[in-house]
VEXGUFI-842463 format. One record per residue (C-alpha): residue number from 1; z, x, y; residue in one letter. Coordinates in Angstrom, 1 decimal. Layout:
N
+-----+--------+--------+--------+----+
!   i !     up !   east !  north ! aa !
+-----+--------+--------+--------+----+
! NUM !      Z !      X !      Y !  A !
...
+-----+--------+--------+--------+----+
//
This chain:
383
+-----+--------+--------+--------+----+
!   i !     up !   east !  north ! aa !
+-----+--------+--------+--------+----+
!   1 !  124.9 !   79.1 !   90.0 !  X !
!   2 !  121.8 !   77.6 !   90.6 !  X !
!   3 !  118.9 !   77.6 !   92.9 !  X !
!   4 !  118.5 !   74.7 !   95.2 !  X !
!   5 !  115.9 !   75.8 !   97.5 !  X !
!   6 !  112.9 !   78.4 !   98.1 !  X !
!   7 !  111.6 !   78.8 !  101.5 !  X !
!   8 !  108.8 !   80.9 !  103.0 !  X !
!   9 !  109.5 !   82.2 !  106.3 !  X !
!  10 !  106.6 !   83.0 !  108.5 !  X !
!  11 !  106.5 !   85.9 !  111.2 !  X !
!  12 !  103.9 !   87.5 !  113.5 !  X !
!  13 !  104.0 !   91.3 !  112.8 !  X !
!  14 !  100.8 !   92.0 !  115.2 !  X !
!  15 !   99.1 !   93.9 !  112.8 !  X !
!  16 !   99.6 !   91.4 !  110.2 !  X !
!  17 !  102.1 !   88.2 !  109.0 !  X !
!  18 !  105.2 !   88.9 !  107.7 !  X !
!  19 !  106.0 !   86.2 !  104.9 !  X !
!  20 !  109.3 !   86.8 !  104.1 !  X !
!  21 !  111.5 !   84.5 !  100.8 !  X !
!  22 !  114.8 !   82.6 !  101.5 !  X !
!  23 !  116.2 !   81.2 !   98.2 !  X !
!  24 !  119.1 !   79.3 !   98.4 !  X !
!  25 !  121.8 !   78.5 !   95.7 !  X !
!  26 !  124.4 !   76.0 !   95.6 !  X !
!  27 !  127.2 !   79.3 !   95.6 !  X !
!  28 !  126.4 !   79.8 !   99.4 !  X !
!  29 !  124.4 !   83.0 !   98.1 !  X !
!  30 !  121.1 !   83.2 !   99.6 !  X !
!  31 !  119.0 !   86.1 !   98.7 !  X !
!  32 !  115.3 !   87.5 !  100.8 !  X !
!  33 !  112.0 !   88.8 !   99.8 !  X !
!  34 !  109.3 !   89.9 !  101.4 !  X !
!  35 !  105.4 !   89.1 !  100.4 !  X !
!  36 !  103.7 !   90.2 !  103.7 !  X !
!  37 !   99.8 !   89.7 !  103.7 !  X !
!  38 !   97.6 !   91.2 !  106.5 !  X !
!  39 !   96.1 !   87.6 !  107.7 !  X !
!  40 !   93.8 !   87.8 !  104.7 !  X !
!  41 !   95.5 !   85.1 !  102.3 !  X !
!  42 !   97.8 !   84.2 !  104.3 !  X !
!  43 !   97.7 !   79.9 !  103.5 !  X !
!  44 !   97.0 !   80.9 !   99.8 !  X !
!  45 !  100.4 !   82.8 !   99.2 !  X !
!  46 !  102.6 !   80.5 !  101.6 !  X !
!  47 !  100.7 !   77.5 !   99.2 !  X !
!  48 !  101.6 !   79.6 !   95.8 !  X !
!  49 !  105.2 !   79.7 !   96.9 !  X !
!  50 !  105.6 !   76.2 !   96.6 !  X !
!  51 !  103.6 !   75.6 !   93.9 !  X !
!  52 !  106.5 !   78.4 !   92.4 !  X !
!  53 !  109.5 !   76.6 !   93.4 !  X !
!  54 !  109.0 !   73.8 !   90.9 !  X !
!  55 !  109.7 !   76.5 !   88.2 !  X !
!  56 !  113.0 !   77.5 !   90.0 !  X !
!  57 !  115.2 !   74.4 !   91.9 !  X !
!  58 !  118.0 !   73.7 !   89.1 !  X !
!  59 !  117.9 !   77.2 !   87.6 !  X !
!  60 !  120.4 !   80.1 !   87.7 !  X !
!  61 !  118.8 !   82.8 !   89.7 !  X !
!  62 !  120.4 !   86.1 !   88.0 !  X !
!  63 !  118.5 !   86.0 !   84.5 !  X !
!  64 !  115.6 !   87.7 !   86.8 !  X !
!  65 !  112.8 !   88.9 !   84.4 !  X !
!  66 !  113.2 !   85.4 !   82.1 !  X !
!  67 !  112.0 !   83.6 !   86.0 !  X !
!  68 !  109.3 !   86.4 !   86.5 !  X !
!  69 !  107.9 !   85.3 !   83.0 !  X !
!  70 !  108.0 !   82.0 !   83.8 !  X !
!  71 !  106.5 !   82.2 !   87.2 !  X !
!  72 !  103.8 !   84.4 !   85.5 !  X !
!  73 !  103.3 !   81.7 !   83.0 !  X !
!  74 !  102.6 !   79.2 !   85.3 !  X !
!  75 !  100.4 !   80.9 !   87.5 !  X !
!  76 !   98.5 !   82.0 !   84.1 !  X !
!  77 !   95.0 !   80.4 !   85.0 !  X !
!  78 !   95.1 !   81.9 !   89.0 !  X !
!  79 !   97.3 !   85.2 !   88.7 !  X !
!  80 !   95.7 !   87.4 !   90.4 !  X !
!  81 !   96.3 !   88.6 !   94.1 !  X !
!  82 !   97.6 !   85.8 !   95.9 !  X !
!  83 !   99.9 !   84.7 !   93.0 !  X !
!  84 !  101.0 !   87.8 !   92.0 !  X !
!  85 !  102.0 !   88.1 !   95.7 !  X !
!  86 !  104.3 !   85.0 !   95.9 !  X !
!  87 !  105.9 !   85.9 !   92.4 !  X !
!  88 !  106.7 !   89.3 !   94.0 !  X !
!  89 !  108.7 !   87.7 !   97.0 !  X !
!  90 !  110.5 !   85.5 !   94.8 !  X !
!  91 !  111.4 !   88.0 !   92.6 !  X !
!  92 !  112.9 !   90.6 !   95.0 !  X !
!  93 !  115.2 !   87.8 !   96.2 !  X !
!  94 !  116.2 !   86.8 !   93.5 !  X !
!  95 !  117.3 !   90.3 !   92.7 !  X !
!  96 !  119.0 !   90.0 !   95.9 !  X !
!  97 !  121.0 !   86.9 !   94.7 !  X !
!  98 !  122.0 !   88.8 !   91.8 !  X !
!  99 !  123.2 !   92.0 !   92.9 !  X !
! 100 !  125.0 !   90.3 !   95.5 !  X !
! 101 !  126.8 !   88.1 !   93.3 !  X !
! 102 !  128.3 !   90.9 !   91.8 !  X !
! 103 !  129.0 !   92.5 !   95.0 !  X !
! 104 !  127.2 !   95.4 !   94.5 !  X !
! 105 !  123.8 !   97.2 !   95.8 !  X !
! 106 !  121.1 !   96.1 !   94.3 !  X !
! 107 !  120.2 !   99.8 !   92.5 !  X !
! 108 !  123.5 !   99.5 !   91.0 !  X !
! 109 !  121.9 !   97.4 !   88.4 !  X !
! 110 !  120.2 !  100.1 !   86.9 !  X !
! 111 !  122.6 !  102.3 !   86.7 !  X !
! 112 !  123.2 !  104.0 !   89.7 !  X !
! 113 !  121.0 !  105.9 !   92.8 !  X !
! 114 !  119.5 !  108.8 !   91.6 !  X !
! 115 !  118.9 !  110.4 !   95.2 !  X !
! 116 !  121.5 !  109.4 !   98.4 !  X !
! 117 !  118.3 !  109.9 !  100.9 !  X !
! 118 !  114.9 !  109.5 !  100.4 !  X !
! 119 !  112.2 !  112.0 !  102.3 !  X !
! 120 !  110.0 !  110.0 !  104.2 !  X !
! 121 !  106.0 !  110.1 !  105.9 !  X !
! 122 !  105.2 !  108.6 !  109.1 !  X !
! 123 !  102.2 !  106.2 !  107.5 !  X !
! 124 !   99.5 !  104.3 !  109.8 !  X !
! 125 !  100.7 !  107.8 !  112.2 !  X !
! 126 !   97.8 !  106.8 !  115.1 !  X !
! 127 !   96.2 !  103.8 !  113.9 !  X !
! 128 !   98.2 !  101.3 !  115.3 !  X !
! 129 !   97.8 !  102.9 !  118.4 !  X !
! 130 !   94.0 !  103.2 !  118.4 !  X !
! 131 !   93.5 !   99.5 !  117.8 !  X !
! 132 !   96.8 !   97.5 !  118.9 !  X !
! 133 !   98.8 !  100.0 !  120.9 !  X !
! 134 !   99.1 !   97.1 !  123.8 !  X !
! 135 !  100.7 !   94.5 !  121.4 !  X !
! 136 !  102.9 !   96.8 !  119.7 !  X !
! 137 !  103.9 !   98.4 !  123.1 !  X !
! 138 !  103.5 !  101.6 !  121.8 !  X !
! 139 !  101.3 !  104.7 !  123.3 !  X !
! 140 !   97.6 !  104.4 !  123.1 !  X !
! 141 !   95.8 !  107.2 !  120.8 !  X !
! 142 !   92.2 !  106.8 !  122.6 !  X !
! 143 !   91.5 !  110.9 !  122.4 !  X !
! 144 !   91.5 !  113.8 !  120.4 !  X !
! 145 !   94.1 !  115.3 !  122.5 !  X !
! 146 !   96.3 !  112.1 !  122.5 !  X !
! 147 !   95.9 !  112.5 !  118.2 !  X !
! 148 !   97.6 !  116.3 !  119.1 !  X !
! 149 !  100.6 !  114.8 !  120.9 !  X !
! 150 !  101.4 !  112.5 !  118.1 !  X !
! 151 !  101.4 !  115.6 !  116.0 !  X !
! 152 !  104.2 !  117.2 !  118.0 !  X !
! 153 !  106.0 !  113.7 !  118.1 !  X !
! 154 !  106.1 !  113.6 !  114.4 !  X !
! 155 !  107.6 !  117.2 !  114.3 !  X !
! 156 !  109.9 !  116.3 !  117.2 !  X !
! 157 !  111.2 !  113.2 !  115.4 !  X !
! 158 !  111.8 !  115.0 !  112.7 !  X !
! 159 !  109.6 !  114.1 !  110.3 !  X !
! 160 !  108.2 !  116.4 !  107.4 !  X !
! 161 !  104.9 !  114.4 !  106.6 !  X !
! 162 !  102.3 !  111.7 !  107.8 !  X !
! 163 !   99.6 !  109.7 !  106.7 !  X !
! 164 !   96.9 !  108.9 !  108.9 !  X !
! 165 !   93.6 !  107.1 !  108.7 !  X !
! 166 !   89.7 !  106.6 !  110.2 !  X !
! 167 !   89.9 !  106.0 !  113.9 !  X !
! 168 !   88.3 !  107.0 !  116.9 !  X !
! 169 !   84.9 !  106.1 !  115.8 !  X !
! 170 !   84.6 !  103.3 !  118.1 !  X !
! 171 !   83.5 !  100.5 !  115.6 !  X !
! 172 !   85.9 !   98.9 !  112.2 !  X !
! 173 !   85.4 !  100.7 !  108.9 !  X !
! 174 !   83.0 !   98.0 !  106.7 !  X !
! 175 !   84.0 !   97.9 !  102.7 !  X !
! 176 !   81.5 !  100.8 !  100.9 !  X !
! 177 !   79.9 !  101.0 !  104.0 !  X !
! 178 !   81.4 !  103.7 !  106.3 !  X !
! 179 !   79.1 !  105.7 !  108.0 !  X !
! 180 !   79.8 !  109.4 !  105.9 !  X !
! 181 !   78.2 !  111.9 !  108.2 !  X !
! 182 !   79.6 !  110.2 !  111.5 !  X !
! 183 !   83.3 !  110.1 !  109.7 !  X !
! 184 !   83.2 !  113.2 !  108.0 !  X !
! 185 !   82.9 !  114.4 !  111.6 !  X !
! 186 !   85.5 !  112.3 !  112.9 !  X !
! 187 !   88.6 !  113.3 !  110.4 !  X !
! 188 !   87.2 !  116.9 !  110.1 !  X !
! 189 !   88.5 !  116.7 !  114.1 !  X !
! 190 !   91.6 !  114.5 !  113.5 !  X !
! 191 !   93.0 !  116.2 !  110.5 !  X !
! 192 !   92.1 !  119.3 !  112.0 !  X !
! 193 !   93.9 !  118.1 !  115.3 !  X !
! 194 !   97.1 !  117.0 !  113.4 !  X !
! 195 !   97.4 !  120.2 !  111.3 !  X !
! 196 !   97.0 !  122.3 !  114.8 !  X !
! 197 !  100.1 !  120.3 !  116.2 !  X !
! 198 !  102.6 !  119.9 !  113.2 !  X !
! 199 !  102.0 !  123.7 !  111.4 !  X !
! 200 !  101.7 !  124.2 !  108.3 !  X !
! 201 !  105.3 !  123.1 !  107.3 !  X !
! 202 !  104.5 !  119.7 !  107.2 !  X !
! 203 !  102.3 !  117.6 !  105.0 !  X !
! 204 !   99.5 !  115.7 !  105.9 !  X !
! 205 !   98.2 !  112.6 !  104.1 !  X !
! 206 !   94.9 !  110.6 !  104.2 !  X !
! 207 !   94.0 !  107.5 !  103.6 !  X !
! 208 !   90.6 !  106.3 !  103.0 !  X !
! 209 !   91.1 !  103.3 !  101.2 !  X !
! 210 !   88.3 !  101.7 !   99.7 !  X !
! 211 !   86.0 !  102.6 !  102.5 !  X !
! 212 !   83.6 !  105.2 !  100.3 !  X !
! 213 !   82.5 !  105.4 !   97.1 !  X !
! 214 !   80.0 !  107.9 !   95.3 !  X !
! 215 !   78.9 !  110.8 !   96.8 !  X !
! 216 !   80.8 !  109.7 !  100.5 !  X !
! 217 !   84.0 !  110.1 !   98.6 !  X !
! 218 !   83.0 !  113.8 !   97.2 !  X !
! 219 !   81.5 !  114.6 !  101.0 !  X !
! 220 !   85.2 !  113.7 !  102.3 !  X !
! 221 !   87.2 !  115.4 !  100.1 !  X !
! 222 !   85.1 !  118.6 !  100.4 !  X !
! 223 !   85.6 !  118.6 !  103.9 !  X !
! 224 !   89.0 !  118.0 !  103.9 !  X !
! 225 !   90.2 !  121.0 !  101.5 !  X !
! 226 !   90.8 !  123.7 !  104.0 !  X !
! 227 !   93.4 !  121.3 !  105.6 !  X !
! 228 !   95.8 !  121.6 !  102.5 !  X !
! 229 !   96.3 !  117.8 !  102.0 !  X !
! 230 !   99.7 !  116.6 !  100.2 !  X !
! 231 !   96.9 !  113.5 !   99.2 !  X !
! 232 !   93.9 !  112.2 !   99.9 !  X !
! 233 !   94.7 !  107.9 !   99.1 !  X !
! 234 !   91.5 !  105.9 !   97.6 !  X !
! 235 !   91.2 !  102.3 !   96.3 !  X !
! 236 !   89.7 !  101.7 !   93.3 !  X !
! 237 !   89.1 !   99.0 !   90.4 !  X !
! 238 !   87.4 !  101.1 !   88.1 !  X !
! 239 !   89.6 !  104.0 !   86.1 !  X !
! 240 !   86.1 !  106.2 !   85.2 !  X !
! 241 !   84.7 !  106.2 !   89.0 !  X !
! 242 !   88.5 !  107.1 !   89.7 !  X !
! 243 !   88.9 !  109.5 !   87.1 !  X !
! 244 !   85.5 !  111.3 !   87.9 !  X !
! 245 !   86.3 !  111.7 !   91.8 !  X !
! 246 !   89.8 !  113.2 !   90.6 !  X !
! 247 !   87.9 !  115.4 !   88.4 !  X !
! 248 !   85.5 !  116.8 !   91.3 !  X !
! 249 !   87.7 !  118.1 !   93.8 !  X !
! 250 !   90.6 !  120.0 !   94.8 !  X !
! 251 !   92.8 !  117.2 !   96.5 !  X !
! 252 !   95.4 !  115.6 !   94.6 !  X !
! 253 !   94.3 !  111.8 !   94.4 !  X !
! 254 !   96.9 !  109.1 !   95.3 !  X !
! 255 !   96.0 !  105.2 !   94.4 !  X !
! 256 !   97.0 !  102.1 !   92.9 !  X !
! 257 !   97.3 !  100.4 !   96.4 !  X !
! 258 !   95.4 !   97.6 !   95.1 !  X !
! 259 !   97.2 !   97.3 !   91.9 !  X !
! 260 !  100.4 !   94.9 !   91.4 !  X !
! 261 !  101.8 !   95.3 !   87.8 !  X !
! 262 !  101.9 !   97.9 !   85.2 !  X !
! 263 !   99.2 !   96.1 !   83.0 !  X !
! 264 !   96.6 !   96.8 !   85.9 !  X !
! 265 !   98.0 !  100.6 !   85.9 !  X !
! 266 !   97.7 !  101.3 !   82.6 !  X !
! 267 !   94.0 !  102.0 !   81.9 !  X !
! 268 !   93.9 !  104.3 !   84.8 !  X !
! 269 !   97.2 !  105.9 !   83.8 !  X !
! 270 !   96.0 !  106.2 !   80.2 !  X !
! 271 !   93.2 !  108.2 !   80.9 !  X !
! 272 !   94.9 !  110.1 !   84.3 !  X !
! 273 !   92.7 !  109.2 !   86.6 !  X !
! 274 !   95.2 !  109.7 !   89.6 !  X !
! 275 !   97.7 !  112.2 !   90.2 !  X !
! 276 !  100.3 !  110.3 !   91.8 !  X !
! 277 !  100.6 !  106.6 !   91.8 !  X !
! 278 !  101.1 !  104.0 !   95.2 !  X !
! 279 !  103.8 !  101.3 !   94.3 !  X !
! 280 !  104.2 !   98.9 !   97.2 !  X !
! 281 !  107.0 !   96.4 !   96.5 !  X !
! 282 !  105.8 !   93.4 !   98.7 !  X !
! 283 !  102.4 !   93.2 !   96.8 !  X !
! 284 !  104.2 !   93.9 !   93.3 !  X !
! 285 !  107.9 !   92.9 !   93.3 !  X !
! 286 !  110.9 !   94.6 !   92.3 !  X !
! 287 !  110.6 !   93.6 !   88.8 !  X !
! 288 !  106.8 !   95.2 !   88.6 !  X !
! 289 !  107.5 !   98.1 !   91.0 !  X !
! 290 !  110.2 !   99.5 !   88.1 !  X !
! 291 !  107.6 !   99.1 !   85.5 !  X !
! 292 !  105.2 !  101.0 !   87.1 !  X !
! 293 !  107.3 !  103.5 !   88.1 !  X !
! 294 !  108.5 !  103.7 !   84.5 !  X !
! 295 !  105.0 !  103.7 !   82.7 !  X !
! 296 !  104.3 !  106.4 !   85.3 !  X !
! 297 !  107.2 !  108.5 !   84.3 !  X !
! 298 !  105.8 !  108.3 !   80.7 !  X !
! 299 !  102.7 !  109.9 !   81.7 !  X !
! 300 !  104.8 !  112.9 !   83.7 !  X !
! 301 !  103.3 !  111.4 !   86.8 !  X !
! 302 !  104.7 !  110.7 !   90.5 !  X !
! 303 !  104.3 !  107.5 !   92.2 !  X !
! 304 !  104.8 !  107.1 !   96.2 !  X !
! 305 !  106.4 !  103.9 !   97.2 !  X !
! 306 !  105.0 !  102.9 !  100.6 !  X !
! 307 !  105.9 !   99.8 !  102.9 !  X !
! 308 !  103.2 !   98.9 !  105.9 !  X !
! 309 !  105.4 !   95.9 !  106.9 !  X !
! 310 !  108.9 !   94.6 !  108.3 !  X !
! 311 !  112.3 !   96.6 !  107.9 !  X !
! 312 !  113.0 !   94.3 !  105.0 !  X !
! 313 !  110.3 !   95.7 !  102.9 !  X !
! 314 !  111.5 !   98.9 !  103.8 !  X !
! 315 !  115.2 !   98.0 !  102.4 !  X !
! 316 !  113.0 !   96.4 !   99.4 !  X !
! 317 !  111.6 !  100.0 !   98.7 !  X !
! 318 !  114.2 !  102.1 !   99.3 !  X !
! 319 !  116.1 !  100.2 !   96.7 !  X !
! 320 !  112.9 !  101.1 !   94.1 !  X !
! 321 !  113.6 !  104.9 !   95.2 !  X !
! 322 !  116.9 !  104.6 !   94.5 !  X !
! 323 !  117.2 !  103.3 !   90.9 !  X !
! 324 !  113.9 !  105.4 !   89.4 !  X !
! 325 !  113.3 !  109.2 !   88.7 !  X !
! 326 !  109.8 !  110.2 !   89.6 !  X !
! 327 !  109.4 !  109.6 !   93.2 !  X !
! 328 !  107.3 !  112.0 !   95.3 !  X !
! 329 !  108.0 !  111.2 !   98.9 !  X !
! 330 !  108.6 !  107.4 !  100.4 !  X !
! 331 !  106.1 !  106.1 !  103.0 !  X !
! 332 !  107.4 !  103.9 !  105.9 !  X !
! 333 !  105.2 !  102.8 !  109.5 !  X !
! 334 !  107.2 !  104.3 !  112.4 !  X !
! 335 !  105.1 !  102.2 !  114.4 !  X !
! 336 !  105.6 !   98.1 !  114.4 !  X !
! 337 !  105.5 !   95.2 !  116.0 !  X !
! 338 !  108.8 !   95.2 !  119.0 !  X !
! 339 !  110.7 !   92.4 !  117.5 !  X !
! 340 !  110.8 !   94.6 !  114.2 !  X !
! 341 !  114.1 !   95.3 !  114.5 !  X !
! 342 !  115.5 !   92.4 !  116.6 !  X !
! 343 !  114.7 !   90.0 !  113.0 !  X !
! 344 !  116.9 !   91.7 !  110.7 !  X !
! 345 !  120.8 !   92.3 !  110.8 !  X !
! 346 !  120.8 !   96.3 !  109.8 !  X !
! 347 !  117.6 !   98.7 !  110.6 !  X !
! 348 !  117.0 !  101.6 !  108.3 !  X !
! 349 !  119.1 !  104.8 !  108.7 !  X !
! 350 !  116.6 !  107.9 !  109.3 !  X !
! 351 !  117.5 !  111.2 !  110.0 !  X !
! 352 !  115.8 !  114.4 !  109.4 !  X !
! 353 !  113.0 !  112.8 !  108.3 !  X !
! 354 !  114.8 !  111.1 !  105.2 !  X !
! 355 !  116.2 !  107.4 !  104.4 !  X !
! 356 !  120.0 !  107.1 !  103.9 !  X !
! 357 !  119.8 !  104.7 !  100.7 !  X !
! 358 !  121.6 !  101.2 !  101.3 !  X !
! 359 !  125.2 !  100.8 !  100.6 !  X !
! 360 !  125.8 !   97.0 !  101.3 !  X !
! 361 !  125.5 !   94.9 !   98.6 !  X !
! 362 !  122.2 !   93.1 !   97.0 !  X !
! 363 !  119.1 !   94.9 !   99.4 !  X !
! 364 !  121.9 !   96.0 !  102.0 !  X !
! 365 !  120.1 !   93.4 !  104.9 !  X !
! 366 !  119.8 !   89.7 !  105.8 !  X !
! 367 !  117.4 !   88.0 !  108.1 !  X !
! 368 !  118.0 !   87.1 !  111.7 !  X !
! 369 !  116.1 !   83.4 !  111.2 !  X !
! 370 !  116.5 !   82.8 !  114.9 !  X !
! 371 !  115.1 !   85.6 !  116.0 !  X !
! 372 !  112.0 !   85.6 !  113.6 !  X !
! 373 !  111.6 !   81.9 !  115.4 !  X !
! 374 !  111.0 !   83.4 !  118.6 !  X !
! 375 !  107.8 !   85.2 !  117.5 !  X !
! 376 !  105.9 !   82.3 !  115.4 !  X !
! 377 !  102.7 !   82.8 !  113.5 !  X !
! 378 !   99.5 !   80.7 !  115.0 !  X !
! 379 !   99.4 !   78.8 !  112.0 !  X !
! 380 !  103.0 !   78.0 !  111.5 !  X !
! 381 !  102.4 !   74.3 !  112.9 !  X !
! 382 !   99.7 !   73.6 !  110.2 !  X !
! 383 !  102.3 !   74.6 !  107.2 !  X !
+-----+--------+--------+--------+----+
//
């Protein structure tokens, strides 16, 4: 078998693009990827991905990990974010290819599922409808008591968890730069909001990302300890900063959102500067996503696979769940773009609030290419 063709395919999921991977062989086998960006990088990955089929046409897909090292190797100089992000497409579908060669999921491969369902939070629960509720077609969250009725619609649907984020305060949340006071206000009233609606039976995530650091990190925390937080999610590139916030409050910390491969994990793992660790298998691969997870497991740690993307990715990382030990709880976005479902040819099975695993051989889904046509990115004619 060998490859004879890798293709970016290019989709507007409102609240970002979705760039999905079509490789091609000359068995008729064609396996998909996904290496979404949120209209950051957008030209750089679709340019790495070419740059990375040179490495591939003529080769056999299945010996997976020899093509990551190679696509690694030649990305040497850059690698980095936008590289590491095209390698990561690739090399889901090509995991793809090879499970479905073989006519088997794609978890198979390492022996087997460890769970048959996976219990799932409702991430993003009320930013997308703060900011883009009219493009996503999707009720508006404009007031406190709108953030309460979300609450209920979590519990209704059946969900045991959600993440949620800073909104409401009018104005976008600047790098470092968050106004503390003003948002220690505004999540003390959201959190607080949620927590009345959904009871105490159900768990409540935040994300902060990496919009504090210093003592506006401490100041949030403290203020969000009587709401009995599952996590409280911060960026970070610096393993002591990290490690000292963990040390100072009562919240178990969540990150590694920014991080793609196990290397980058390791110093913070090393010295524990997280309690449980965020894998996201668009921005790391399938190939890194298991590493992680496994140097993780070493340190007796947790790690929370989350997608923010297309049903695809979600496919992607329920297939991570699946084949590794130490996962917490999976994180999926209710919420999406309408066509979300219309681009693929299955749609994830949740009930109860949990994933039914794939059974369909390689990831279990394939693209609907016409479909995705119908909803181009702006910049598709420039590429």
């Amino acid at each position: 078998m060998k490859i004879t063709k890798v293709e970016p395919i290019i989709c507007d999921g409102v609240w970002g693009i979705w760039i999905f991977i079509k490789i091609q062989t000359d068995e008729g086998i064609t396996g998909y990827g996904e290496c979404s960006d949120h209209a950051g990088c957008t030209w750089g990955v679709l340019g790495c991905i070419r740059d990375l089929e040179a490495v591939l046409l003529g080769k056999d897909p299945r010996p997976v990990e020899k093509l990551y090292a190679d696509m690694y190797r030649l990305a040497r100089q850059s690698t980095g974010g936008v590289a590491l992000k095209a390698i990561a497409g690739i090399d889901t579908a090509l995991w793809d290819i090879k499970a479905k060669a073989l006519g088997i999921p794609l978890y198979e491969l390492f022996g087997g599922p460890y769970r048959d369902s996976i219990r799932l939070y409702w991430g993003h629960c009320g930013l997308y409808r703060a900011l883009v509720a009219d493009k996503m077609r999707i009720p508006p969250v404009n007031t406190i008591e709108d953030v309460f009725n979300l609450g209920k619609e979590v519990v209704s649907r059946g969900f045991t968890a959600l993440k949620t984020n800073i909104m409401l305060t009018g104005d976008p949340v600047h790098f470092r730069q968050a106004a503390v006071s003003e948002n220690v206000d505004i999540l003390k009233r959201i959190i607080g909001t949620f927590r009345e609606a959904v009871g105490d039976k159900v768990d409540i995530c935040l994300d902060i990302g990496d919009s504090f650091n210093g003592n506006g990190l401490f100041r949030i925390a403290e203020a969000m300890e009587p709401y009995n937080l599952m996590f409280l999610e911060v960026d970070s590139n610096d393993p002591a900063a990290l490690l000292q916030i963990k040390q100072s409050v009562k919240i178990p910390i969540c990150s590694g959102g920014i991080l793609a491969t196990a290397v980058a994990f390791k110093p913070f793992l090393d010295v524990r500067s997280m309690d449980i660790a965020m894998v996201e298998v668009a921005g790391s691969g399938f190939t890194q996503s298991r590493r992680i997870a496994a140097l993780a497991d070493t340190h007796e740690m947790n790690i929370t696979p989350y997608n923010a993307n297309s049903h695809l990715s979600t496919f992607m990382t329920a297939h991570l769940c699946a084949s590794v030990p130490n996962v917490r709880i999976m994180g999926i976005d209710v919420d999406g773009a309408p066509w979300r479902d219309d681009i693929v040819t299955e749609v994830p099975e949740i009930k109860d609030g949990y994933l039914k695993i794939p059974r369909k051989p390689g990831l279990g889904v394939e693209l609907n290419e016409k479909e995705i046509a119908k909803h181009p990115w702006s910049g598709n004619k420039k590429f």
